[in-house]
C-alpha positions in Angstrom: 129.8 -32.2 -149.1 129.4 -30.6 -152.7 128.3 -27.5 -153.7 124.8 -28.6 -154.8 124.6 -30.4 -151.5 125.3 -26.5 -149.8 122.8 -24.9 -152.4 120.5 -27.4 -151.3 121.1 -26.7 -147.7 120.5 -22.7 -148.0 117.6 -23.0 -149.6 115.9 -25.0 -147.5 117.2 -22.9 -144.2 115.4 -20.2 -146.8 112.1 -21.6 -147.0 111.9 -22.9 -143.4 110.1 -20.8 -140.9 113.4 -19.4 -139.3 115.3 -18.2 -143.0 111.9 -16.6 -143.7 111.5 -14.6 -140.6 114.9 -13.6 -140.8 114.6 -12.3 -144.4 111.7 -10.7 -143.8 113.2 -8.9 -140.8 116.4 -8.0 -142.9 114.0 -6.8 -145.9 112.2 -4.1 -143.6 115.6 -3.2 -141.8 117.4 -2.6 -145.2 113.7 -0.4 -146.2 114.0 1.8 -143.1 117.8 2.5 -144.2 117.3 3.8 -147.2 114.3 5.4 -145.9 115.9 7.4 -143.3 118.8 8.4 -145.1 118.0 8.6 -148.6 119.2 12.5 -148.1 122.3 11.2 -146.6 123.5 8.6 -149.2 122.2 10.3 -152.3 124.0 13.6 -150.9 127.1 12.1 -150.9 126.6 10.5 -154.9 128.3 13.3 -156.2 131.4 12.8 -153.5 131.2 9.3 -154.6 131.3 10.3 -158.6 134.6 12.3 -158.2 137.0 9.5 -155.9 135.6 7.2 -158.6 137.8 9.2 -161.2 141.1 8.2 -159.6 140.2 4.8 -158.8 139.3 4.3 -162.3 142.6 5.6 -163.6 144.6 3.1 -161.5 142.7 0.1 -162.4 141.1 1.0 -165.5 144.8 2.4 -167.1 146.7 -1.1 -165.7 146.4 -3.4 -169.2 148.2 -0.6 -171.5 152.1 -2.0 -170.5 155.1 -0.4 -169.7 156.5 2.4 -171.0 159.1 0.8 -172.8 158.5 1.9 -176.5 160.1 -1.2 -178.5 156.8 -3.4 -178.5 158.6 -5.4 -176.0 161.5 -6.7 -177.6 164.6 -5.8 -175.3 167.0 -3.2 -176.9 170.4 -3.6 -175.3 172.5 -1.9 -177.7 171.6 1.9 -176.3 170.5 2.7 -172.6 166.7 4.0 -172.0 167.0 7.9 -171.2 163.7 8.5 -169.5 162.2 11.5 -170.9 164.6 12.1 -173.8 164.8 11.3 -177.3 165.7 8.4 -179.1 
């Protein structure tokens, strides 16, 4: 079985009388959510806003390399002090 074969398959489980009834049910279960604790989730937005900061500095911050300062070339001739100067 492909993947337009699948495709095919959900989206005619969508339009049958079942996958409509369920989506309709899912629609008004997900409207009563937000509904009922809109207070709730957009109280905790600005909670959300400041563990985003971390979590952008760890996987935002990855691409910039390694510390090394010799644009990558190994340097044998002198060990790295870490934290002095060169």
């Amino acid at each position: 079985m492909n993947t337009q074969d699948r495709l095919q398959g959900i989206g005619a489980w969508a339009r049958s009388r079942t996958g409509l009834v369920t989506i309709a049910l899912l629609a008004i279960v997900g409207f009563f959510l937000v509904v009922e604790h809109y207070a709730h989730i957009f109280g905790l937005l600005p909670f959300a806003l400041l563990l985003l900061c971390p979590l952008m500095m760890l996987f935002m911050h990855g691409g910039h390399g390694s510390h090394d300062h010799n644009n990558g070339q190994p340097n044998n001739d002198k060990p790295h002090v870490h934290g002095g100067e060169e």
